[in-house]
N, C-alpha and C positions, 0 to 999 in steps of 0.2 A: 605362706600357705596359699594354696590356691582350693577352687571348688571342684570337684569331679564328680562325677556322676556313672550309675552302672547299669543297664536295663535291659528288656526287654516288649515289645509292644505288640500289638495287631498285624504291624506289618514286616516286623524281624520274625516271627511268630507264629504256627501254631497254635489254635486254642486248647489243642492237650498236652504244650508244655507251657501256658500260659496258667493250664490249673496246678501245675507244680509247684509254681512262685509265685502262687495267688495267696492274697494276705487277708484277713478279712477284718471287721470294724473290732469287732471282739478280742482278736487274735493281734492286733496290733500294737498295743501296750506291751503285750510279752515282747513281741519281736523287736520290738524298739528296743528294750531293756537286753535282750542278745546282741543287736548292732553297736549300739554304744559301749559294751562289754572290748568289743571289737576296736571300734572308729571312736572311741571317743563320743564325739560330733556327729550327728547321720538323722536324715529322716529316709523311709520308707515311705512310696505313694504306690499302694496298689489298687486298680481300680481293676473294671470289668474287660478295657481294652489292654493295660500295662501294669507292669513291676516294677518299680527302678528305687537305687540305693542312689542318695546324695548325701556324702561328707566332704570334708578336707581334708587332701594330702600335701605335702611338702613339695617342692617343687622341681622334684626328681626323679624323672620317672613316670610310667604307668603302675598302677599300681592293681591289675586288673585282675592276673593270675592268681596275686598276692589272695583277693577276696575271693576267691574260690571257697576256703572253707569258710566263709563268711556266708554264703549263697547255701552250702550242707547242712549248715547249723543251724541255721533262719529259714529254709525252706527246706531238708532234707529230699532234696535233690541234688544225684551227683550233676556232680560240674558240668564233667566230660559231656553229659547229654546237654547241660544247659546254653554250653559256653558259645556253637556257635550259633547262637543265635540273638548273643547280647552283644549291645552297641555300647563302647566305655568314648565318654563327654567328657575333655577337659577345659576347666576354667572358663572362660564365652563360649564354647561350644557349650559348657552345661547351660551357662546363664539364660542362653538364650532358646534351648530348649525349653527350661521348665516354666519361661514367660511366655512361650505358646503353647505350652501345653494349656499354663490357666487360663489364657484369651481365649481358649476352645478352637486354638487352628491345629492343633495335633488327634483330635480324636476322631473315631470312627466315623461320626455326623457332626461336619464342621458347624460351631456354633454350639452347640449342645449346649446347657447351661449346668449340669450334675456335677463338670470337672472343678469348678471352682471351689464348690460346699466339699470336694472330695480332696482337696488342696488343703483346705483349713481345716479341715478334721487331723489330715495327716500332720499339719504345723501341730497344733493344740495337743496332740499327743505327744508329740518331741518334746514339745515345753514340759508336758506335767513330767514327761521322764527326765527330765533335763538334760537334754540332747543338743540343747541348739540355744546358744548366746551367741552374744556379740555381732560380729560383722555377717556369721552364718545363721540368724535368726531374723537382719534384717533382709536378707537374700529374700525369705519368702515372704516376709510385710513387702517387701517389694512386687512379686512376683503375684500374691493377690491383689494389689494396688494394679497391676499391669491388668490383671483381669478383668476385675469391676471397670475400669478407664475404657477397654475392645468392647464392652457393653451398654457402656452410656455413651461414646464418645461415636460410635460406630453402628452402623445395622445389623451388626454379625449375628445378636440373638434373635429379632426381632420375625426375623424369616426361617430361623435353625428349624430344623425337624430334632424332636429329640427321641430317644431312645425311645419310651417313651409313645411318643405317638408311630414312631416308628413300628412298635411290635401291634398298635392297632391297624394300621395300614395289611400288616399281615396278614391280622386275624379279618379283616376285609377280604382280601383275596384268596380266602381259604370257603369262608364262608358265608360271603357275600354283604347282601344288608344285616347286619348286627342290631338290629332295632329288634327285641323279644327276646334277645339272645340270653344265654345265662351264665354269669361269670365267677370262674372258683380262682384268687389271688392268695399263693401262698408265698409266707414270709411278708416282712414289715422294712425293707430295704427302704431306703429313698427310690430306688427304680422303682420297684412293687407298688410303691405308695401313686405314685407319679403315672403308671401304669395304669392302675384303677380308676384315675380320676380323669384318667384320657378316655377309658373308655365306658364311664358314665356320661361323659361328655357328648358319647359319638349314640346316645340312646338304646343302651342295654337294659333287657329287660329286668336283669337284678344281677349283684355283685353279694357273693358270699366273699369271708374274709376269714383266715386262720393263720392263727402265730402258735407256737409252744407254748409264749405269754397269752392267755387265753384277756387277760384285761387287755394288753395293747392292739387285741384283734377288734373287742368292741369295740376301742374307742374310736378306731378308723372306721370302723363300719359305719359306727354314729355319723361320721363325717360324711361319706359318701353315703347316705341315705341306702344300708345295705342291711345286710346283719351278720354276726359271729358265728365262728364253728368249732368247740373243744379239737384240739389238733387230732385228738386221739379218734377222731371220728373222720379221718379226711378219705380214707379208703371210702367211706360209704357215700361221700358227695361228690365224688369224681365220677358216676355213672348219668348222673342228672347236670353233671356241666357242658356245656358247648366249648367254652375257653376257659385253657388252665393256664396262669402266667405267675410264675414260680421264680424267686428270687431271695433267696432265704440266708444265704452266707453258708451254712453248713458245709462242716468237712467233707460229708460223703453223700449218695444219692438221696433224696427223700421218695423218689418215685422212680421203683426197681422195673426190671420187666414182668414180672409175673404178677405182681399189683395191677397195670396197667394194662396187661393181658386177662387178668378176670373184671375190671373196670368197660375196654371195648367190649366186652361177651355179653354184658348188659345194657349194651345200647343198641335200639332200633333207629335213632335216627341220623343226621349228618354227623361227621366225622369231627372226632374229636378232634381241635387243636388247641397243643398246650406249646407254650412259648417258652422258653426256660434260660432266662435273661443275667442266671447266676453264674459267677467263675468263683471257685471250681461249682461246675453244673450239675443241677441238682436232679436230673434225670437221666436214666441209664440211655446214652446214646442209642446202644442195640433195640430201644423202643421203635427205633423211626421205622422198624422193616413189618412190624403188626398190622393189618389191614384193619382201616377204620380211625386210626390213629395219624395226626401229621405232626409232626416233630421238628419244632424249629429253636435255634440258639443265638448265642449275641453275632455270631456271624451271618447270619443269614438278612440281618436286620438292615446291614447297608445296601443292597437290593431295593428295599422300597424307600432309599431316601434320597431320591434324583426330583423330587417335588422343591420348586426353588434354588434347585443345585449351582443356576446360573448365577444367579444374585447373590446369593451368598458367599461364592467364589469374589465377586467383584467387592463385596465389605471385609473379606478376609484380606483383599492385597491393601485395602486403609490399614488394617489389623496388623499387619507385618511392617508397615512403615512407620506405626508405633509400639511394636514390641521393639525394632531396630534400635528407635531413637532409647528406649528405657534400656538394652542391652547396654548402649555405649554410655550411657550416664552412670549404670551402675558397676561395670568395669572400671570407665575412668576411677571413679571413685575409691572402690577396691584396692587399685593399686598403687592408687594413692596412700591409701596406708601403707604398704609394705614402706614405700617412698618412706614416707614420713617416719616410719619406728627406724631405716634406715640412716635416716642424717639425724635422728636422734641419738643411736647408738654410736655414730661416727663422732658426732659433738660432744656427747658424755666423756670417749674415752678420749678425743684430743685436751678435753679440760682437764682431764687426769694427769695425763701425761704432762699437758704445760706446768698443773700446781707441783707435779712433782720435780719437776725441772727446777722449778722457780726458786721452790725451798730449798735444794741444793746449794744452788747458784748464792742467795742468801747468808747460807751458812758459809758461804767459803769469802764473803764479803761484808765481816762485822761490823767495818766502820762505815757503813753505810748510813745517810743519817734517814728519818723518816720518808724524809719528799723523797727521796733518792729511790728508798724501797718499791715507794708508788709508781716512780716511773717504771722501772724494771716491767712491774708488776701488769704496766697501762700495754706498756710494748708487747711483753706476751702474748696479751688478751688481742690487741690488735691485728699482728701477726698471725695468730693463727685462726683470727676472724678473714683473714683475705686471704690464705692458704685454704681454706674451705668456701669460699665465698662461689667459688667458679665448677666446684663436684656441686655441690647445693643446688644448685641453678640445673643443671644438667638432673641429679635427683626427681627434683620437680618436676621436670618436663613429662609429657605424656609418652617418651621414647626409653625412660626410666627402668623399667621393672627388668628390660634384660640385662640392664649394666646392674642390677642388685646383687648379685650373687658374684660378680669378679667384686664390687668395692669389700663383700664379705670375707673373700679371699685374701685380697691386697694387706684390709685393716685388722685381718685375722677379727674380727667382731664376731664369732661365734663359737672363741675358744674359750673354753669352760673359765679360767684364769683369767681372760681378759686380757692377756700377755704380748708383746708384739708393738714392735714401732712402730711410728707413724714416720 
């Protein structure tokens, strides 16, 4: 078995086929419980920049086309639209993808630090569905080991712009000094959250906060020194906001155009901007063309993140010279078991075949006296200890994994009977 991988990103991508095969925290447990229906073994990571499907297949093959109605089923999106635009990982191409993904050298703003909590979310989910044992469970203990390691070991967060302050740099250049300013945050996302607190940070004059959960709206607002707003009243705080920053997971728009069009008709003063940092995005694109209204998304966000771009480049190439080293540790390793279940099941069936030899041979030699038996019995064991001694060795070696599948052939070791001389 090897690992594969199936996706799509930011930069294969579009962000209106990225809200096709957008997954969200809620939505995730089901879909887990369809891919495993599927694959067995599989986790899902969808995040705000990507999608991607990671199971095991055999070692035959792409299996790409095959997941086609995997990708209809789990995101009811036909393929045919999907497909060219997904990149299919196998085995160290996956590996070492999804160890920079959690070092934060594959996202949108290198460094970011959301990917990794967005890594273990998506493990923790596999687990509670039981998607993910054994050697493909420790892939991603690995893989956030790789993460935490680029962020203690390296500067790569220490300088990151994140999303994050990223959508406040925006709301800077829309509307200048932010200090008075009034800020309406809808939805309770980790962005959302992270969001508000950058730009309490940056001296806003007040932060309202609304969820559908109208207690987990207090409770953040507690946090940020704000206050709550029943959702069901959000039409009527969007005229009195400056910055709307909207991140909610919903399936479909929370802020249509005709909302947002009787919302500008009662504003006198600077223009609304609302940020809308959800995929799938939680505001009718066609908004952006309303005067008075400025309309920005998770794409528009790498534009203001050239602050530090230098430096951050220079702790991403440390970053890459140890996700390398962790790729090659955890491959060698990998296929080290295949090795290993390999001269296991070659060993099994040569001891098969010697006892059955032996007892034969036995039977057709009654006057044998005890010691005699023993020798026979030593010579066998010998023999076919040094007959395997020199595959074994070769086995082992790191050059292994492509000779597995002729010894599987030669020793016929994967016929259902077990049947086949050595």
């Amino acid at each position: 078995m090897k690992v594969f991988a199936l996706g799509l990103n930011h930069r294969t991508a579009p962000l209106d086929v990225r809200e096709q095969v957008a997954v969200t925290l809620t939505q995730l447990p089901e879909a887990t419980t369809v891919l495993q229906g599927h694959l067995g073994q599989g986790l899902i990571l969808s995040t705000c920049n990507r999608t991607e499907v990671y199971t095991l297949v055999d070692g035959h093959g792409s299996p790409v086309d095959e997941m086609g109605q995997l990708f209809t089923d789990l995101f009811e999106a036909p393929w045919d639209e999907v497909r060219p635009y997904v990149y299919a990982l196998d085995h160290r191409e996956a590996v070492h993808h999804l160890f920079r993904v959690s070092a934060g050298l594959d996202s949108m703003i290198i460094g970011e630090s959301q990917i990794l909590g967005q890594v273990r979310d998506a493990y923790s989910t596999t687990i509670a569905a039981g998607a993910a044992s054994g050697p493909f469970s420790k892939l991603f203990h690995e893989a956030l080991r790789v993460g935490k390691r680029a962020r203690r070991e390296t500067g790569i967060g220490l300088n990151a712009l994140s999303v994050s302050y990223a959508a406040v740099g925006l709301a800077r250049s829309v509307l200048g000094d932010l200090s008075g300013r009034s800020v309406l945050v809808i939805g309770l996302g980790e962005a959302g959250k992270l969001v508000a607190q950058a730009l309490g940070n940056s001296g806003v004059g007040s932060i309202t906060v609304t969820n559908r959960t109208y207690e987990r709206a207090q409770s953040l607002a507690t946090d940020l020194s704000g206050h709550a707003l029943p959702f069901e009243h959000l039409e009527e705080a969007l005229p009195d906001a400056d910055i709307v920053i909207s991140c909610t997971g919903a399936p479909g728009y929370i802020l249509d155009y005709a909302t947002l069009e009787r919302a500008v008709g009662k504003r006198t003063n600077a223009p609304l901007c609302i940020i809308d940092i959800a995929v799938p995005r939680d505001v009718d694109p066609a908004a952006a063309d309303l005067q008075g209204l400025r309309l920005y998304d998770i794409e528009d966000l790498d534009s203001v993140s050239e602050a530090n771009r230098e430096e951050r480049m220079r702790e991403a190439e440390k970053v890459e010279v140890l996700v390398e080293e962790a790729v090659d540790h955890f491959v060698e390793w990998w296929d080290g078991l295949s090795s290993l279940a390999t001269i296991g099941a070659l060993g099994q069936k040569a001891e098969s075949l010697r006892g059955q030899e032996v007892a034969k041979a036995l039977q057709q030699l009654p006057g044998l006296t005890p010691d005699q038996q023993r020798r026979i019995e030593a010579m066998s064991r010998s023999l076919v200890k040094k007959l395997l001694h020199d595959p074994f060795e070769v086995l082992r070696s790191k050059e292994s994994p492509a000779d597995l599948a002729s010894v599987h052939r030669l020793f016929r070791l994967d016929s259902p009977d077990g049947s086949g001389a050595l």
